[in-house]
C-alpha positions as CSV (number, residue, x, y, z in Angstrom):
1,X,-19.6,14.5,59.4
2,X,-17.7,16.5,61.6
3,X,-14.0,15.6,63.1
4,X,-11.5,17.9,64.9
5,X,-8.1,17.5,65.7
6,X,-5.4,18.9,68.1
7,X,-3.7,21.8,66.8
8,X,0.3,22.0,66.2
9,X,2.0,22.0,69.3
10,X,3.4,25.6,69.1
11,X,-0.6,27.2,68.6
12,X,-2.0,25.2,71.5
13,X,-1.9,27.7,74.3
14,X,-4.4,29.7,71.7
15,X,-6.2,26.9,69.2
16,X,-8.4,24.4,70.9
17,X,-8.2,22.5,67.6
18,X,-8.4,22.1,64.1
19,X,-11.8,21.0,62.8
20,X,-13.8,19.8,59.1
21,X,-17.7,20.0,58.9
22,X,-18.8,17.8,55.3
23,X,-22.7,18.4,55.4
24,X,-24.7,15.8,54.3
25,X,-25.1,14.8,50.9
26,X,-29.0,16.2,50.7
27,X,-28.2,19.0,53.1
28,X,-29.0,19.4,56.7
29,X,-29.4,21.4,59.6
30,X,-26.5,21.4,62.3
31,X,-26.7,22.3,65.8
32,X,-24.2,24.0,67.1
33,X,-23.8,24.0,71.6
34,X,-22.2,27.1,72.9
35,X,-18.5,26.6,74.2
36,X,-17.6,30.4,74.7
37,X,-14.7,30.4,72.1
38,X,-14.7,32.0,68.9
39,X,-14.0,30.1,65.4
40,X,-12.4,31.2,61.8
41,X,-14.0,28.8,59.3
42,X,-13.5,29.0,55.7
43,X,-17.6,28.8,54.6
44,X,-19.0,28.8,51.0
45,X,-15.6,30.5,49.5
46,X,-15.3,33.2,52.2
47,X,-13.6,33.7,55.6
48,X,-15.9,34.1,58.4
49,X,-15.7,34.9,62.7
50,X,-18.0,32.9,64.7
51,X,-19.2,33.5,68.6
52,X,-19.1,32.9,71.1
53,X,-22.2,31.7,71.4
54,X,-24.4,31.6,74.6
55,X,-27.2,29.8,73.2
56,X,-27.6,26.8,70.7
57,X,-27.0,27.6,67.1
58,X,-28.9,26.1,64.3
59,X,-26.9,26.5,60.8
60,X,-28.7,24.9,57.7
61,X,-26.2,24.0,55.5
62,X,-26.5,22.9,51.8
63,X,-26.0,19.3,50.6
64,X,-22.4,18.1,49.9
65,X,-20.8,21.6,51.2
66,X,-17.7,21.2,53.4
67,X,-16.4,24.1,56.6
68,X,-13.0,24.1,57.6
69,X,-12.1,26.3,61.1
70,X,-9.8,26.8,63.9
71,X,-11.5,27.1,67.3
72,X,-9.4,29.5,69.8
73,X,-9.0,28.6,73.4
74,X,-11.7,31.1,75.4
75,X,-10.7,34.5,75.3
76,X,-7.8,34.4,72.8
77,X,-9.6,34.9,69.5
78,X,-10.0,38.3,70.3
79,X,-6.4,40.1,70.2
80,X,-5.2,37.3,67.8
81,X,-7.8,38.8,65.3
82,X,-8.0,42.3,66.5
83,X,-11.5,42.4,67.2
84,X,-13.9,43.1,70.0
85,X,-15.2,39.3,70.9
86,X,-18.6,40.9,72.5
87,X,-19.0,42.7,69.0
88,X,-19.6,39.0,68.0
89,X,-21.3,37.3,70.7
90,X,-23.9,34.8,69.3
91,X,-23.0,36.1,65.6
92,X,-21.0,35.4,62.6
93,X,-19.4,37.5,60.7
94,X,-17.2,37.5,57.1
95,X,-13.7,38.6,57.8
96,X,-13.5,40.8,55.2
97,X,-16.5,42.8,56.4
98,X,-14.0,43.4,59.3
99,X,-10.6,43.2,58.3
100,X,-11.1,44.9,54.7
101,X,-8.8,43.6,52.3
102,X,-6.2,41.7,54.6
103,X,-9.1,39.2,54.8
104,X,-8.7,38.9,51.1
105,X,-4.7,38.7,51.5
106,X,-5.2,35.8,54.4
């Protein structure tokens, strides 16, 4: 089940919202649209970047696991997190991979 909410009001110029993914308790596929924002989800114990996407995503996801993310507005992901948002087009990435250990710290 996935639900999203508005962000607080001071991060709404650069959070679209606030959003929980619980897969399905035997598992399942989800199909993520493309929206051109970028997302930082908390996945499987680790801190990951996602997009933006420019094509339809298809995740399979284990049964019972849960993702919890914060979806910039277009465009503001990238100086937020100090990364190159083309470097991540249609990919996903750990934020450790690119932060070191201040993903750890986070």
């Amino acid at each position: 089940m996935y639900r999203e909410w508005a962000p607080p009001a001071a991060l709404r110029s650069s959070l679209a919202c606030v959003w929980v993914r619980d897969t399905d308790p035997r598992g399942e596929t989800v199909r993520v649209l493309p929206d051109a924002c970028m997302d930082l989800m908390w996945v499987d114990d680790e801190l990951q970047i996602a997009g933006p996407d420019t094509t339809a995503n298809l995740a399979p996801r284990p049964p019972g696991g849960r993702i919890v993310g914060v979806r910039f507005r277009p465009g503001a992901a990238a100086p937020i997190l100090g990364v190159d948002a083309s470097e991540h087009t249609d990919g996903r990435a750990d934020l450790a991979d690119v932060w070191g250990s201040g993903a750890r710290r986070l």
